[in-house]
VOPAGU-2260 file (C-alpha; in pm, 1 decimal, decimal comma):
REM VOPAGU-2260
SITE   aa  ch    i         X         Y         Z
SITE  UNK   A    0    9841,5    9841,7   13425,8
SITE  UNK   A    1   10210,7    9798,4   13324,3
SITE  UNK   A    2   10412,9    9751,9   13620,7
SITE  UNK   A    3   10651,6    9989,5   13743,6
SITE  UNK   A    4   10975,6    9818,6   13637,1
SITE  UNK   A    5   10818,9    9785,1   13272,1
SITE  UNK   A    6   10603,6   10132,0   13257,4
SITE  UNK   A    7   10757,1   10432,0   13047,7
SITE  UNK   A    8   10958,6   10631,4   12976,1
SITE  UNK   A    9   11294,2   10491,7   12924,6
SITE  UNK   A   10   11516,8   10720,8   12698,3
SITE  UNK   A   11   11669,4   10526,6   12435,5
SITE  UNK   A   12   12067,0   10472,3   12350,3
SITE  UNK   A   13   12204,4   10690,7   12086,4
SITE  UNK   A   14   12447,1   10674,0   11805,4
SITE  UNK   A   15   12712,7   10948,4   11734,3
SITE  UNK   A   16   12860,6   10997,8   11351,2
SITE  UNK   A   17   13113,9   10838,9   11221,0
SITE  UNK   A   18   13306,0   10832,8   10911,0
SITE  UNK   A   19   13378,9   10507,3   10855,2
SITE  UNK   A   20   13294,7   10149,7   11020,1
SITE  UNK   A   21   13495,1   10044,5   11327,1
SITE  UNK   A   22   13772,3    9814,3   11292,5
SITE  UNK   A   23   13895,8    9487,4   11530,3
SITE  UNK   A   24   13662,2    9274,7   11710,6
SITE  UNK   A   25   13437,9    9331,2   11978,2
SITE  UNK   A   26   13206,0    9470,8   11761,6
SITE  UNK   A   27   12829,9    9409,8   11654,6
SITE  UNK   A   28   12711,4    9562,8   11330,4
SITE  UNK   A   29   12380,1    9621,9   11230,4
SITE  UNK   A   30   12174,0    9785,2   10951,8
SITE  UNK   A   31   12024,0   10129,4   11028,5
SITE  UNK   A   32   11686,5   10133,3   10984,8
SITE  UNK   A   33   11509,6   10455,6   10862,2
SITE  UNK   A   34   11160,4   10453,4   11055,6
SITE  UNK   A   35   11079,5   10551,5   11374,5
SITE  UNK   A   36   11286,9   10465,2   11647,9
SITE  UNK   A   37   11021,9   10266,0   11940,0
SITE  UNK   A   38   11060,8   10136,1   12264,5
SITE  UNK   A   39   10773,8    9857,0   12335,5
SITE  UNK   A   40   10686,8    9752,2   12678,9
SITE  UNK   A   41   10442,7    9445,7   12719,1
SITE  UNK   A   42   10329,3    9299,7   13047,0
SITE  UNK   A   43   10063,4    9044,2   12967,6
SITE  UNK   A   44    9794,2    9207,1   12725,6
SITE  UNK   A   45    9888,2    9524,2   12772,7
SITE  UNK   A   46   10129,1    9678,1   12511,8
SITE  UNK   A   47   10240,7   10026,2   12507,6
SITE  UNK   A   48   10471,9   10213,1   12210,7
SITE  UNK   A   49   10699,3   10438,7   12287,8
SITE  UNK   A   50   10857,6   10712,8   12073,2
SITE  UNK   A   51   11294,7   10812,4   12106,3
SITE  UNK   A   52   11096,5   11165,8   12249,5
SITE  UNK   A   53   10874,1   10924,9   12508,5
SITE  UNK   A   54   10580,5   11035,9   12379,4
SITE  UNK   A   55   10310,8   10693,1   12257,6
SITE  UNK   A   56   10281,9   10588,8   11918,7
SITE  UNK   A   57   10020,0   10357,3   12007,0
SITE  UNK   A   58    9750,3   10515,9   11865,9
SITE  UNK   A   59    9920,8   10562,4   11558,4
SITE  UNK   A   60    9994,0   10208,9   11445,7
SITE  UNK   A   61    9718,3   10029,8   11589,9
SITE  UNK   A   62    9803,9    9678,2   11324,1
SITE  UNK   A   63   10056,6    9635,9   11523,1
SITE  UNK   A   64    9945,0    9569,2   11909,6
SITE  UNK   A   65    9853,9    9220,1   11867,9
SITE  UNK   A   66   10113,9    9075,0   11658,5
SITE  UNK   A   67   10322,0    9212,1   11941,6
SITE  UNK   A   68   10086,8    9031,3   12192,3
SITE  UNK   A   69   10146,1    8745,2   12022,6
SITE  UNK   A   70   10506,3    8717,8   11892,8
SITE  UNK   A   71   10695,7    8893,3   12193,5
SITE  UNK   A   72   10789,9    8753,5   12567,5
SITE  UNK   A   73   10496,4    8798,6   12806,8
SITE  UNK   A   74   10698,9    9076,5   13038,8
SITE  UNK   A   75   10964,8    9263,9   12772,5
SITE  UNK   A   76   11074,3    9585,1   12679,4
SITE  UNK   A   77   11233,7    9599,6   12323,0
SITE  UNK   A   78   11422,4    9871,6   12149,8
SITE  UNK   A   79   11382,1    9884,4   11758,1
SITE  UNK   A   80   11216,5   10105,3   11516,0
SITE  UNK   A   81   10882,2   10129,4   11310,5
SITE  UNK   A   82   10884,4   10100,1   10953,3
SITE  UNK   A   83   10706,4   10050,5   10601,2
SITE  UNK   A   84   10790,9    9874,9   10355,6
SITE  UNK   A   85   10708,0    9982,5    9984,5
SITE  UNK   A   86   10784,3    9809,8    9686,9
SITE  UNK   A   87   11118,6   10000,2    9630,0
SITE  UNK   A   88   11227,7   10004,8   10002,4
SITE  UNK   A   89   11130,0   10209,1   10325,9
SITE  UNK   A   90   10888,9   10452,9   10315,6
SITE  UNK   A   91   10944,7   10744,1   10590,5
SITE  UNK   A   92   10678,4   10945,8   10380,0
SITE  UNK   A   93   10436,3   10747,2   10485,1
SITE  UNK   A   94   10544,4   10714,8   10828,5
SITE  UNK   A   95   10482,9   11031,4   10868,7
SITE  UNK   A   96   10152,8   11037,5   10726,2
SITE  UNK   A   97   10018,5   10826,0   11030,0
SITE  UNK   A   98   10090,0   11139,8   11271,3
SITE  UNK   A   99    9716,7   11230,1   11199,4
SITE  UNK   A  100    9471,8   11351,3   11464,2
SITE  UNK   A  101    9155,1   11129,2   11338,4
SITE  UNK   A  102    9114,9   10779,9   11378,2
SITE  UNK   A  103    8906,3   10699,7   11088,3
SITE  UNK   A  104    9239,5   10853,1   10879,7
SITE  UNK   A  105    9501,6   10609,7   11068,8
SITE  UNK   A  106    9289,7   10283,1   11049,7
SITE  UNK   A  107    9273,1   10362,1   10673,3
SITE  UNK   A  108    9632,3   10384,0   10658,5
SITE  UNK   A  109    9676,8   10156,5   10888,9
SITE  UNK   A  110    9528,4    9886,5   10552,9
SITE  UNK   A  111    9673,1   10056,2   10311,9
SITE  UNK   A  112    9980,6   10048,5   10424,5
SITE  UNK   A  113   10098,3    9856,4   10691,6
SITE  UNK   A  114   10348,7    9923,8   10947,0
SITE  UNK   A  115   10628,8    9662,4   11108,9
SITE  UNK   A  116   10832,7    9644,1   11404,5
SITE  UNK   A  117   11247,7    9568,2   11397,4
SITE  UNK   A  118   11352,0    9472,5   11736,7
SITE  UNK   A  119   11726,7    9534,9   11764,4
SITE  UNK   A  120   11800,4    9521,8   12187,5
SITE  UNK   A  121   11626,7    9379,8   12479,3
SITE  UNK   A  122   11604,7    9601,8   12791,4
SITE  UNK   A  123   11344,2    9379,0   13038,4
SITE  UNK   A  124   11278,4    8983,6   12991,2
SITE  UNK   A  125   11100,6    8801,1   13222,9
SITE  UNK   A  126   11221,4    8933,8   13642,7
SITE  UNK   A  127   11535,3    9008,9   13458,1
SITE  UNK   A  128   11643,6    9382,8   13368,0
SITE  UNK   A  129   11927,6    9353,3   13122,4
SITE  UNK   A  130   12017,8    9699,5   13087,0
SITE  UNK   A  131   12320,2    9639,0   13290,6
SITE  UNK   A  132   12399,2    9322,1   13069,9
SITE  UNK   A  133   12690,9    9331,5   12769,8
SITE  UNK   A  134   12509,4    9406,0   12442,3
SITE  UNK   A  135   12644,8    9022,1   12319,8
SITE  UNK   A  136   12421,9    8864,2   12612,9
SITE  UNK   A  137   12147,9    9073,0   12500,1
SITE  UNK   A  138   12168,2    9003,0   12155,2
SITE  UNK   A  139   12154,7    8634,9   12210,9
SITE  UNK   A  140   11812,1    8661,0   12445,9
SITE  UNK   A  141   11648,6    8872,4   12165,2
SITE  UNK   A  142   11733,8    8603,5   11896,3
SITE  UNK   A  143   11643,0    8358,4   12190,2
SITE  UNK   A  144   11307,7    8540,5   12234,7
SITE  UNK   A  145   11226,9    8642,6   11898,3
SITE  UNK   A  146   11406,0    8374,2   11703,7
SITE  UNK   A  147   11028,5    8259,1   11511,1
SITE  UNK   A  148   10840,5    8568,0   11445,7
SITE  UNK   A  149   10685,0    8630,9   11173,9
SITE  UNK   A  150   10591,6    8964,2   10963,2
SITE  UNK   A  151   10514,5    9215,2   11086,9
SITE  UNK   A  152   10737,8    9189,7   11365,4
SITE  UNK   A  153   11131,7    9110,3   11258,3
SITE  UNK   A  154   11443,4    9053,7   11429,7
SITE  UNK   A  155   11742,4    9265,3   11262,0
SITE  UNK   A  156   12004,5    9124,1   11090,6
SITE  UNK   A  157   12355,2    9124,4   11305,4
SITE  UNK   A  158   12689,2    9055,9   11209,1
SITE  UNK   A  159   13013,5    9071,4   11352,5
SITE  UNK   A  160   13215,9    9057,9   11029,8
SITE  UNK   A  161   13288,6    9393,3   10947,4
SITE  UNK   A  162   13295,9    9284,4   10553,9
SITE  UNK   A  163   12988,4    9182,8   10528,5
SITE  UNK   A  164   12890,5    9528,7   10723,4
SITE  UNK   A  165   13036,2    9711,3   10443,4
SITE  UNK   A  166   12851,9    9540,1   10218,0
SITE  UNK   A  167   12503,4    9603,6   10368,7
SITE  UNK   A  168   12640,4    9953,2   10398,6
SITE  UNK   A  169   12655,5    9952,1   10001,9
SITE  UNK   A  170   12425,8    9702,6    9873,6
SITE  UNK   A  171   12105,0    9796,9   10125,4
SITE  UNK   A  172   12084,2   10163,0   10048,5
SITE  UNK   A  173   11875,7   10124,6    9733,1
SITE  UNK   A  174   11618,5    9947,0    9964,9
SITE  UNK   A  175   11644,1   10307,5   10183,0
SITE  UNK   A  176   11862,5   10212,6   10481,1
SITE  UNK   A  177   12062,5   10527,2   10623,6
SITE  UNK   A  178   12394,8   10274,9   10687,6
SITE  UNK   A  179   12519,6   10053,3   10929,9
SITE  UNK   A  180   12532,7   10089,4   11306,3
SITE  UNK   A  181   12800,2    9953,5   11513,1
SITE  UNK   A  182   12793,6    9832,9   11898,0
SITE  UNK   A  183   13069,4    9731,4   12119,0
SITE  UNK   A  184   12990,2    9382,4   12224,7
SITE  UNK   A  185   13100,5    9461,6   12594,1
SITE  UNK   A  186   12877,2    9730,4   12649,8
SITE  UNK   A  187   12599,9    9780,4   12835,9
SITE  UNK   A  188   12231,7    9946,7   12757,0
SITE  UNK   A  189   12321,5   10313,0   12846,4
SITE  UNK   A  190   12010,8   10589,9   12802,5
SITE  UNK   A  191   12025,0   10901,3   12630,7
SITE  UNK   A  192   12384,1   10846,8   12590,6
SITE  UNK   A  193   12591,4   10804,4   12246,2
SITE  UNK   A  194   12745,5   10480,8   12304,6
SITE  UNK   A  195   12667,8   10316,2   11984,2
SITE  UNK   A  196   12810,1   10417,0   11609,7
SITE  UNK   A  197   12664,1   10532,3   11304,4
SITE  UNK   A  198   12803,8   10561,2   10942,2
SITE  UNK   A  199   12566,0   10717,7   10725,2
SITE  UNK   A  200   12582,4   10766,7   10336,6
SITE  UNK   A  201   12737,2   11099,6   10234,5
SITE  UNK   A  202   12752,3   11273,2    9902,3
SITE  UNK   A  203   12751,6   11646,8    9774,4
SITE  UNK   A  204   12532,3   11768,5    9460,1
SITE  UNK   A  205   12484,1   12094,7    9274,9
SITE  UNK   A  206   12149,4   12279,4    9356,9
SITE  UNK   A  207   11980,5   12578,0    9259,8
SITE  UNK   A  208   11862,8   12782,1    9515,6
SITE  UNK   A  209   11527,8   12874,7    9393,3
SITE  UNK   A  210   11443,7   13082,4    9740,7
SITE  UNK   A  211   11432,1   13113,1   10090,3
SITE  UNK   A  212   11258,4   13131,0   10417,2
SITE  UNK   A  213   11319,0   13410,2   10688,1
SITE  UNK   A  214   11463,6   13322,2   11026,8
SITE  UNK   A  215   11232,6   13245,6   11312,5
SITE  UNK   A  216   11340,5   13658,8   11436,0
SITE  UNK   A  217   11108,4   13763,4   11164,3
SITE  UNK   A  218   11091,3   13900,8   10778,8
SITE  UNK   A  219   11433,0   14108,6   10730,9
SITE  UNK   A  220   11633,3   13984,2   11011,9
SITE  UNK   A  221   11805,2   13721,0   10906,5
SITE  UNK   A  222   11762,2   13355,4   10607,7
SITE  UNK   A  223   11602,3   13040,9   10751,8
SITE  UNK   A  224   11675,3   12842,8   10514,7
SITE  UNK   A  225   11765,8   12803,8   10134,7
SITE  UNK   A  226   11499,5   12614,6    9908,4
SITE  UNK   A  227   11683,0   12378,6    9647,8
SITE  UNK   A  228   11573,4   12272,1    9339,0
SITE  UNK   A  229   11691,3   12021,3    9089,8
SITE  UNK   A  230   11590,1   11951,0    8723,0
SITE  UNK   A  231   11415,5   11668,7    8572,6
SITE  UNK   A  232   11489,6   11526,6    8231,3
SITE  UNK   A  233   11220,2   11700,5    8109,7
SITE  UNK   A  234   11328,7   12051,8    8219,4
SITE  UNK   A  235   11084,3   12061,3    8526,1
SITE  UNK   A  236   11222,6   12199,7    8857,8
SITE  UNK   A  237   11133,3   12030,7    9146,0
SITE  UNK   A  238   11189,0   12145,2    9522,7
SITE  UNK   A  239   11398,9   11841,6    9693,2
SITE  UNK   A  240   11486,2   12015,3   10041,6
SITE  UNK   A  241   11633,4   12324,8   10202,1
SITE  UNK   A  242   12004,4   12392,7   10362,5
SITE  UNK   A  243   11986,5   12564,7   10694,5
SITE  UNK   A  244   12362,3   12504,5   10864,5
SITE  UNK   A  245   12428,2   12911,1   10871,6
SITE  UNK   A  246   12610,3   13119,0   11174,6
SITE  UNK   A  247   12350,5   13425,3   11312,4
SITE  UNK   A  248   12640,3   13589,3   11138,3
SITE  UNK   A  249   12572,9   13450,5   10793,5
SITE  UNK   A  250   12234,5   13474,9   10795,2
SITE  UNK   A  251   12231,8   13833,9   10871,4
SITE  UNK   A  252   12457,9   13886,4   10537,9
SITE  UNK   A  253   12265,0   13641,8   10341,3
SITE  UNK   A  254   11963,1   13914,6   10364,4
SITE  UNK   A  255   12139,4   14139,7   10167,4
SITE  UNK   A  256   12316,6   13957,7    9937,8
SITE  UNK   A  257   12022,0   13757,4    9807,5
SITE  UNK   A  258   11803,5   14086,8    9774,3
SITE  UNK   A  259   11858,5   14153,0    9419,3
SITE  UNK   A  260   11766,5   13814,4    9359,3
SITE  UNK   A  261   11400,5   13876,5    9474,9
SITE  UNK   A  262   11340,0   14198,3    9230,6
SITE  UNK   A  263   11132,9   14024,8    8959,4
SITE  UNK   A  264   11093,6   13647,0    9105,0
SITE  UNK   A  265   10774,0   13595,1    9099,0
SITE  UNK   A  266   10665,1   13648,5    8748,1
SITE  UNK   A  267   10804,1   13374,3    8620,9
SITE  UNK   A  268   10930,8   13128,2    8853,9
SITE  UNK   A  269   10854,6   12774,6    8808,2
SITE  UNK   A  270   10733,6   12817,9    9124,4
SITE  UNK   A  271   10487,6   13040,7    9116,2
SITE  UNK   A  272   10176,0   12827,3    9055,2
SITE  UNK   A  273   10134,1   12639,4    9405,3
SITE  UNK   A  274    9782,5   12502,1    9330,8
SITE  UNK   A  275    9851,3   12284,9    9085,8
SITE  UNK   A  276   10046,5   12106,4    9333,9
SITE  UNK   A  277    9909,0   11809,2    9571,7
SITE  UNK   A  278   10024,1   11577,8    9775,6
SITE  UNK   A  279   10387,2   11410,1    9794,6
SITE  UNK   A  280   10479,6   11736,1    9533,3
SITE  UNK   A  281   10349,7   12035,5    9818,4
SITE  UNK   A  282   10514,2   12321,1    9720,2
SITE  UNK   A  283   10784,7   12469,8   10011,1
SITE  UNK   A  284   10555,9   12771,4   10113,6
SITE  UNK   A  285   10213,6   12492,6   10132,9
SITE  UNK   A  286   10124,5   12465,8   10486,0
SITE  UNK   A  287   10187,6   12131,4   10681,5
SITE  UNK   A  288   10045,6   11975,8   10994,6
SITE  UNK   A  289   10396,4   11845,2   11108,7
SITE  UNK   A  290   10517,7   12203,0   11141,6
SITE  UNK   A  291   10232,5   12327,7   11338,8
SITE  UNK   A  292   10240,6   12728,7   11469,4
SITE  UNK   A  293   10586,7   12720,4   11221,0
SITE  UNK   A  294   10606,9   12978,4   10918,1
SITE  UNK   A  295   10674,0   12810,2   10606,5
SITE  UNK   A  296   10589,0   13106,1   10348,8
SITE  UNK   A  297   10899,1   13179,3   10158,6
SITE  UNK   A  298   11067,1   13437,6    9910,1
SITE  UNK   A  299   11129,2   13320,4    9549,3
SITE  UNK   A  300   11477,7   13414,0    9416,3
SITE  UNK   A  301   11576,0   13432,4    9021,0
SITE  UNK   A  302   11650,8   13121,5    8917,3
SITE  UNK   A  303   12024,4   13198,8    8879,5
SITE  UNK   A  304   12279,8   13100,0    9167,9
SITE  UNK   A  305   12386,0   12706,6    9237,9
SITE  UNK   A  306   12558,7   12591,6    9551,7
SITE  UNK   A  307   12711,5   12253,5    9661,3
SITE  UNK   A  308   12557,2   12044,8    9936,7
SITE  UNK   A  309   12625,9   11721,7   10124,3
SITE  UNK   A  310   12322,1   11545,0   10161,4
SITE  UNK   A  311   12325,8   11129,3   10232,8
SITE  UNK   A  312   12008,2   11020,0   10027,0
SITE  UNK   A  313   11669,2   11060,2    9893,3
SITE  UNK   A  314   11341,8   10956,2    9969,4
SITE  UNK   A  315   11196,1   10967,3    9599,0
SITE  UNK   A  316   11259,2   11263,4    9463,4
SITE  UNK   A  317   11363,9   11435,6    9769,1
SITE  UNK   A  318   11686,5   11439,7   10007,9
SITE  UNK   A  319   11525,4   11218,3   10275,8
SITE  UNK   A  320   11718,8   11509,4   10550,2
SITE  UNK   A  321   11837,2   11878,7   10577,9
SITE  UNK   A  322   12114,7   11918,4   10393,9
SITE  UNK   A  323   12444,4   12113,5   10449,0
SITE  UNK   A  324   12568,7   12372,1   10250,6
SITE  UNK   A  325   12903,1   12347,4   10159,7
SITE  UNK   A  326   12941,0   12664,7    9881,4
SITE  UNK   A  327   12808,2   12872,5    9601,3
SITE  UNK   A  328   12889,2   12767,4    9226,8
SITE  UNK   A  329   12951,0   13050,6    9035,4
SITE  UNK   A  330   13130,2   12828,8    8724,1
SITE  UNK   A  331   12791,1   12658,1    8741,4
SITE  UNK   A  332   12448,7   12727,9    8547,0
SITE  UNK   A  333   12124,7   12613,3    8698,3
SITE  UNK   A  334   12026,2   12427,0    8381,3
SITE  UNK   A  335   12323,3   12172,3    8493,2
SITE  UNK   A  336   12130,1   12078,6    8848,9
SITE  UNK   A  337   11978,0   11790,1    8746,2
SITE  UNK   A  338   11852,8   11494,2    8904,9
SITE  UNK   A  339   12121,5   11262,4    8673,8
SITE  UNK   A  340   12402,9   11404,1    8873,3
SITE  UNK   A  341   12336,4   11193,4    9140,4
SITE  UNK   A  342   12469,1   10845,4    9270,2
SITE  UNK   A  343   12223,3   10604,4    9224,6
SITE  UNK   A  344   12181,7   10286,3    9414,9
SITE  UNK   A  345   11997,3    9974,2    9249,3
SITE  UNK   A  346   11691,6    9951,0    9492,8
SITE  UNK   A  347   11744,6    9650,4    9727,0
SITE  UNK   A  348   11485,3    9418,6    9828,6
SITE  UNK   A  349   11408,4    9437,4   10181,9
SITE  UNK   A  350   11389,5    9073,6   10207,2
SITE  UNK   A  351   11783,0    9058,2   10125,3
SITE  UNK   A  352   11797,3    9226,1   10457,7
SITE  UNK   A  353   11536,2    9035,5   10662,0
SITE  UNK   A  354   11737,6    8671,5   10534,7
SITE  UNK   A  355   12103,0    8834,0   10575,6
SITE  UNK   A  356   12248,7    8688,5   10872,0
């Protein structure tokens, strides 16, 4: 039984957005990962996972318990994030593929494709709670603590040279990093609160809307959501996300001014034959057991308006989040939203990241 100083929950620090890297000292860079963010608590054997909503992730990455038993100070708690690593960079996809109510299914995956743990901040060590402590004491006990481990377990990378931040922020996102975080080196561990921050990628791209989903209100009130699609080179349109960042206001008009799109969708959208469609390529109205008790049918529109986006990257063929819509493109045609519009990043090797220090 965990302790009570070293039991969970403990809500974990945040980041809030920023445009651009922080300049002057005092600061402490790091990449940011894109896994799940995990609090672990060990007291002797016992090792518990915790998820940023303080739920357990324990049962979910089960390859992981004893390398932490192993590798990580006999009475800790360590903030960092779960992740896989593919052969082209992190793979959230199949992150979320371990949320899976059977056993037999997460062991499987569990060999298939293993799971690590990035410590980047130490809470508890030892008698000592160093929430209170400046995040440049902490960051030398982790490296202290966790100087020697070995995969799967890793220490992030840390830098204080806001250059060589930049260049993470550039050269890592190929390898599927979401940017660089930034810390104050003076500040302390401070829950729930946005005290750290982040500088994501950002970019815009041209998308046909290819449908949409109703509100939550019901069929008629007001759009959801608008389903995007993008091109391949061989004139195949894929779905690669929705845009959803609408006032009630908008939404309500967006009813009526997408109607005469729907006359006629159907018969011969690209679309229209969901099941030919399996895994990573499920089709936006397929049903999925993240979403549980959530509607995800949807309306097919005529494949004939484009808007702009931001979105900061993909995951494969996908934008990895929502994205936001920014306008409609009436000088565009939907035959020019393809996938060659986009910025590409030379995939970077994670181990670039793992030896960067």
């Amino acid at each position: 039984m965990l302790r009570p100083v070293l039991r969970p929950p403990i809500k974990p620090m945040l980041a809030k957005l920023a445009t651009a890297l922080p300049e002057g000292g005092g600061w402490l860079y790091e990449p940011k990962w894109d896994g799940f963010r995990a609090l672990v608590f060990r007291d002797g054997a016992e090792v518990v996972v915790q998820s940023r909503e303080e739920k357990p992730l324990d049962r979910y990455f089960p390859e992981l318990l004893a390398p932490l038993r192993e590798q990580t100070p006999s009475r800790c708690v360590l903030d960092g994030e779960i992740v896989i690593a593919a052969e082209h960079g992190l793979d959230f996809d199949a992150l979320l593929l371990r949320i899976h109510p059977a056993a037999s299914r997460i062991k499987l995956l569990a060999e298939q494709t293993p799971a690590s743990f990035v410590a980047f901040d130490l809470l508890f060590e030892g008698e000592d709670d160093l929430r209170a402590a400046p995040q440049e004491e902490r960051r030398n006990r982790l490296e202290r603590a966790l100087g020697k481990v070995r995969p799967p377990i890793f220490l992030t990378p840390a830098t204080r040279d806001r250059a060589v931040a930049q260049d993470w922020f550039s050269r890592f996102e190929g390898a599927g990093f979401d940017g660089v975080v930034a810390k104050r080196l003076d500040q302390p561990y401070q829950p729930d609160k946005r005290a750290m921050i982040k500088v994501k990628h950002a970019r815009t791209a041209d998308c046909v809307v290819a449908g949409f989903r109703w509100h939550k209100n019901g069929p008629g009130t007001m759009v959801g959501s608008l389903l995007l699609g993008l091109y391949d080179e061989s004139g195949r349109l894929h779905h690669v996300g929705v845009t959803s960042a609408f006032t009630a206001q908008r939404r309500r008009e967006l009813v009526e001014e997408l109607a005469p799109l729907r006359e006629g969708a159907a018969e011969n959208h690209p679309w229209r034959e969901w099941a030919d469609w399996a895994g990573d390529q499920r089709m936006p109205g397929a049903s999925s057991r993240w979403n549980q008790g959530k509607d995800l049918s949807w309306q097919p529109l005529r494949i004939e308006r484009v808007c702009e986006v931001a979105y900061d990257h993909l995951q494969g063929d996908r934008f990895r989040h929502a994205t936001t819509f920014l306008r409609w493109r009436p000088d565009k045609t939907p035959s020019e939203c393809r996938y060659d519009q986009l910025e590409e990043t030379p995939p970077a090797e994670l181990r670039q990241v793992f030896q960067a220090r």
